[in-house]
C-alpha positions in Angstrom: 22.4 8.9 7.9 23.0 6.2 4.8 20.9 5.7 2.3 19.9 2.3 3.9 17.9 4.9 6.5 15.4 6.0 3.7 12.1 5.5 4.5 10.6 6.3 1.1 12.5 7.1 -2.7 11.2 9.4 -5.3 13.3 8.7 -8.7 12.8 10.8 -12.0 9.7 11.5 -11.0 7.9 13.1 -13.5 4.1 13.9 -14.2 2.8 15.1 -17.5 -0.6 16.5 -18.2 -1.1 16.9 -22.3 1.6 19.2 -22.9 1.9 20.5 -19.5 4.7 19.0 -17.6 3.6 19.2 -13.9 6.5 18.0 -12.6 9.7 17.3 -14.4 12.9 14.6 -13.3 12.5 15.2 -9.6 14.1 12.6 -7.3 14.7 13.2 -3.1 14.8 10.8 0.0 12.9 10.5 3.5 14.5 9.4 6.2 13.3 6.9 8.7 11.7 9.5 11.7 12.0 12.7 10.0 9.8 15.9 9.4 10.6 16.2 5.6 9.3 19.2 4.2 8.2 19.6 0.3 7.9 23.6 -0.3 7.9 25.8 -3.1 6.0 28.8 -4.5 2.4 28.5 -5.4 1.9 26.1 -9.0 5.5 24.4 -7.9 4.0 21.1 -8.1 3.9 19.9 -4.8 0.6 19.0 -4.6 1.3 16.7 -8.0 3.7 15.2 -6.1 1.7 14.3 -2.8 -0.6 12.9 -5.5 1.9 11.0 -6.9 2.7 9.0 -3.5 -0.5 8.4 -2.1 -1.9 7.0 -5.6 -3.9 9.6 -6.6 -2.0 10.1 -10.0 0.0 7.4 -11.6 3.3 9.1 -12.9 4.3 9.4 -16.3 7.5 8.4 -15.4 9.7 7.5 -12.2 10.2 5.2 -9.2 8.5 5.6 -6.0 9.6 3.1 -3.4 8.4 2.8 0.1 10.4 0.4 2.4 8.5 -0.8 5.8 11.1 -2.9 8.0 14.5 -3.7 8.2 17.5 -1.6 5.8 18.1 -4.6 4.1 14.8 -4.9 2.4 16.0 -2.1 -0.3 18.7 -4.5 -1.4 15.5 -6.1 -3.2 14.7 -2.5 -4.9 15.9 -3.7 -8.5 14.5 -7.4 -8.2 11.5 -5.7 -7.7 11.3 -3.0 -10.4 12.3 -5.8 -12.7 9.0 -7.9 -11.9 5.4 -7.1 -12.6 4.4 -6.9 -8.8 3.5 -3.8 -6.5 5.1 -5.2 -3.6 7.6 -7.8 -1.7 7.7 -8.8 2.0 10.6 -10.7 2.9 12.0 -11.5 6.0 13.6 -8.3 7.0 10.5 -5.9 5.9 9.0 -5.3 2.7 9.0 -2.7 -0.2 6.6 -1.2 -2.5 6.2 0.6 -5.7 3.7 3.4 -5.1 3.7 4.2 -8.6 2.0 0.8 -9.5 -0.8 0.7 -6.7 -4.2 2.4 -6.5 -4.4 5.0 -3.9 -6.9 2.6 -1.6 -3.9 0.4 -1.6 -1.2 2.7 -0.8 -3.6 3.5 2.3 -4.3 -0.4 3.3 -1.2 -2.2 2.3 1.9 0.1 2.4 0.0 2.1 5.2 0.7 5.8 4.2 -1.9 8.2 5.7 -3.1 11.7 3.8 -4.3 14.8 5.0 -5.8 17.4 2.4 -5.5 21.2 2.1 -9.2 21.3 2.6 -10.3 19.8 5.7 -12.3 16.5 5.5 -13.5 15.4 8.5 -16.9 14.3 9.2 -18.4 16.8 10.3 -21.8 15.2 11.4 -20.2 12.5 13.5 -18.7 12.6 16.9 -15.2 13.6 17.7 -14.8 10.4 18.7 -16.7 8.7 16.1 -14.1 10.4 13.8 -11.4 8.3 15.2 -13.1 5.2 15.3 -14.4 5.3 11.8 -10.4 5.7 10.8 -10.3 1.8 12.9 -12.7 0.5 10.4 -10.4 -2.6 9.0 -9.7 -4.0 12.5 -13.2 -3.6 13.3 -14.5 -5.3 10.3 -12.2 -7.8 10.8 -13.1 -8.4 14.8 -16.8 -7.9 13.3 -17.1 -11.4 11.2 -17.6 -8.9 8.3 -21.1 -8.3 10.4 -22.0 -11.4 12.6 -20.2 -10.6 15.3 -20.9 -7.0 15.9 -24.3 -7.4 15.2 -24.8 -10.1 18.4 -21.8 -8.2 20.2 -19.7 -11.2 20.6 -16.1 -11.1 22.3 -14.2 -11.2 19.3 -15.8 -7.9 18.5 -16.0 -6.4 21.7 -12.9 -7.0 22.3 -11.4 -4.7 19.0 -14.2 -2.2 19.9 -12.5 -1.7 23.5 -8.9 -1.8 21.7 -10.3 1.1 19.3 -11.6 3.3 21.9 -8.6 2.9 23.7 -6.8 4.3 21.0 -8.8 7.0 20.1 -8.9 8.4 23.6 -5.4 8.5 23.9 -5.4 10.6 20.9 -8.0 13.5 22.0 -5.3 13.1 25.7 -2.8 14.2 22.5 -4.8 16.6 21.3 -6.5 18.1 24.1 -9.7 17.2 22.4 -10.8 14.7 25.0 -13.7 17.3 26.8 -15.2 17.7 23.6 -15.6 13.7 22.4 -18.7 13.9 22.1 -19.5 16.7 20.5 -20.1 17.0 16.4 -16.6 17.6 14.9 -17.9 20.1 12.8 -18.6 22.1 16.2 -14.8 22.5 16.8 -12.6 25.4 16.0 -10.5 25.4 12.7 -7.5 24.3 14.4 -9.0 22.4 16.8 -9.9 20.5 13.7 -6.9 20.3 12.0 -5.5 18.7 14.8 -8.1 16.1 14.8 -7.8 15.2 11.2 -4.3 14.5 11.8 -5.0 12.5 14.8 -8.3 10.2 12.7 -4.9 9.5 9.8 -2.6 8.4 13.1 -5.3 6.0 14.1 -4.7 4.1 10.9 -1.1 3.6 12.0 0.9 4.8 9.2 4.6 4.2 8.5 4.4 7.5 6.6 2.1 10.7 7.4 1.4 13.2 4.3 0.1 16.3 5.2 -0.7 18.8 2.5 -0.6 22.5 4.1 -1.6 21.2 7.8 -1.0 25.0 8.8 -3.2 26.6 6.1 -5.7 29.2 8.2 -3.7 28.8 11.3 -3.6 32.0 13.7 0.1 31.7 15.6 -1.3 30.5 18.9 -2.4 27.1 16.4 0.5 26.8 14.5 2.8 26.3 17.4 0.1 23.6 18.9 0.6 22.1 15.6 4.2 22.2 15.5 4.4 20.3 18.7 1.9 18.0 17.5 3.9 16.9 14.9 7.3 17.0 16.5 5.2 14.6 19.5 4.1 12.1 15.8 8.3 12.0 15.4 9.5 11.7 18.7 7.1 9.2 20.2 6.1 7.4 17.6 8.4 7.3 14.8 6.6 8.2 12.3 8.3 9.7 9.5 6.1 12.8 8.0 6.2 14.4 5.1 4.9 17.7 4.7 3.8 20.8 1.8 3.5 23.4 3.6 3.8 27.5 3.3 4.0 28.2 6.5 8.0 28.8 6.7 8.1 29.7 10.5 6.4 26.3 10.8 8.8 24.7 8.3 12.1 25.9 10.3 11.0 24.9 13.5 10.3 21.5 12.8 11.8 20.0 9.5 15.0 17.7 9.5 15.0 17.9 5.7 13.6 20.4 3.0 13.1 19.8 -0.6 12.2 23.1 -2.7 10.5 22.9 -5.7 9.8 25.7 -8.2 8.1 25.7 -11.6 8.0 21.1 -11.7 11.9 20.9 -10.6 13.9 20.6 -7.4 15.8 23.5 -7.0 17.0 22.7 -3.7 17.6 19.8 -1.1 18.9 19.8 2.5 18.8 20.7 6.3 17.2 24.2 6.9 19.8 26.1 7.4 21.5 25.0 4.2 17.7 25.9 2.3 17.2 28.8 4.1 20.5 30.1 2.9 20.8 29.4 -0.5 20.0 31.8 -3.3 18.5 29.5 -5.8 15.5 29.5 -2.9 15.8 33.0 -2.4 15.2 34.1 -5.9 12.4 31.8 -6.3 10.3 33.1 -3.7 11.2 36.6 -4.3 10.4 36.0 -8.4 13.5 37.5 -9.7 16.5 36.0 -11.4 19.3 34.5 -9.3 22.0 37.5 -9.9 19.2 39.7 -8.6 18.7 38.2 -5.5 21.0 40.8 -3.3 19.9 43.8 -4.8 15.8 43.0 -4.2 16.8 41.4 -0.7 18.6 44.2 0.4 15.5 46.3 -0.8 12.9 44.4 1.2 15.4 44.3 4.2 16.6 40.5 4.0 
């Protein structure tokens, strides 16, 4: 793939808090469609990262550019950067500056969807509820801001059937669809894992970030997941990008993996190439790199 195939670019990214730098210089690339995993040992900084992206933190330094639409939209990257704006929709697609928007913003306008390590569902409301409340901009829209919900006219019917459409043909996805009705805090862990990653796919993202989607998983759940996600890619074309510690889960589905350790990228590539490399090797293991075949050999790698 070119570079004109990047779905989102993270340039000298860095993130400073007082004297601690969180992050330090890091830049990497996701492709258009692909499973692009962000790993590391614990206190790597790849939940500063995530933050960074989806607006939570605003970098001390660095570029973070989405692009949403035809290749040829990057060619306006430096226009942009050079201009006071967030954003520029052309033609041929448009691209955004993460770095400069609020994280409501990032959400809404360059439409990348979060999931957290700690679930966040609402637990009160329906299963299905869950998914319709992700459909609230639509709906509000259909509504009249109110009016038209409120006397049920066909403007707002009309979304409401679109939106339940939707969100049954995720809980078919999921195999949630027996249990719509029931509370989601009522389902099992991974049952709602699943369904927090379907409520961010109702919003439709171009990008899907999911921080630790495996966390608490038994096997039998992470493989569900697995195929979840690799369905998100295949089907839909969404490009995801992932933190996660669960390595079986990170070879099986990843087309790319970026390893971070201590704020910096120590590694970038296809699995195999990360899998094989002793930069990773030493980092997980917590011993220098000329140690690496000595401890490995010890712990039977």
């Amino acid at each position: 793939m070119s570079a004109s195939d990047d779905i989102l670019r993270v340039e000298h990214l860095t993130m400073r808090f007082g004297g601690l730098i969180a992050v330090h210089d890091l830049s990497f690339t996701a492709k258009h469609g692909d499973i692009t995993a962000l790993i590391g040992p614990n206190g790597a900084g790849k939940t500063t990262v995530f933050n960074c992206i989806t607006g939570f933190y605003k970098p001390t330094e660095g570029r973070i550019a989405l692009q949403c639409g035809e290749p040829a939209a990057w060619d306006r990257l430096e226009e942009l950067t050079a201009s006071p704006k967030q954003s520029d929709t052309g033609r041929n697609g448009s691209l955004f500056l993460l770095e400069r928007m609020a994280d409501h913003d990032v959400a809404k306008y360059a439409r990348v969807a979060r999931t957290f390590q700690n679930i966040r569902l609402f637990r009160g409301m329906t299963v299905l509820e869950n998914l319709l409340v992700a459909q609230h901009k639509p709906l509000m829209r259909a509504s009249g801001f109110s009016i038209f919900g409120i006397f049920g006219l066909a403007p707002f019917r009309n979304a409401e059937a679109i939106a339940i459409d939707k969100a049954v043909q995720w809980l078919e996805t999921i195999n949630l669809i027996d249990r719509a009705d029931d509370p989601a805090g009522d389902l099992p862990y991974g049952d709602q894992r699943r369904l927090e990653i379907a409520r961010a796919m109702c919003t439709d993202p171009v990008l899907l970030c999911l921080d630790e989607p495996a966390a608490g998983l038994n096997p039998r759940e992470s493989a569900e997941l697995s195929e979840l996600l690799i369905q998100i890619r295949d089907r839909h074309r969404t490009s995801i990008l992932l933190i996660e510690h669960d390595m079986s889960v990170v070879m099986q589905i990843s087309d790319h993996v970026v390893v971070l350790d201590y704020g910096e990228k120590i590694s970038d590539g296809t699995r195999d190439q990360v899998k094989n490399d002793p930069n990773v090797i030493a980092a997980y293991l917590g011993v220098e790199q000329e140690e690496v075949e000595a401890v490995a050999s010890e712990v039977g790698l």
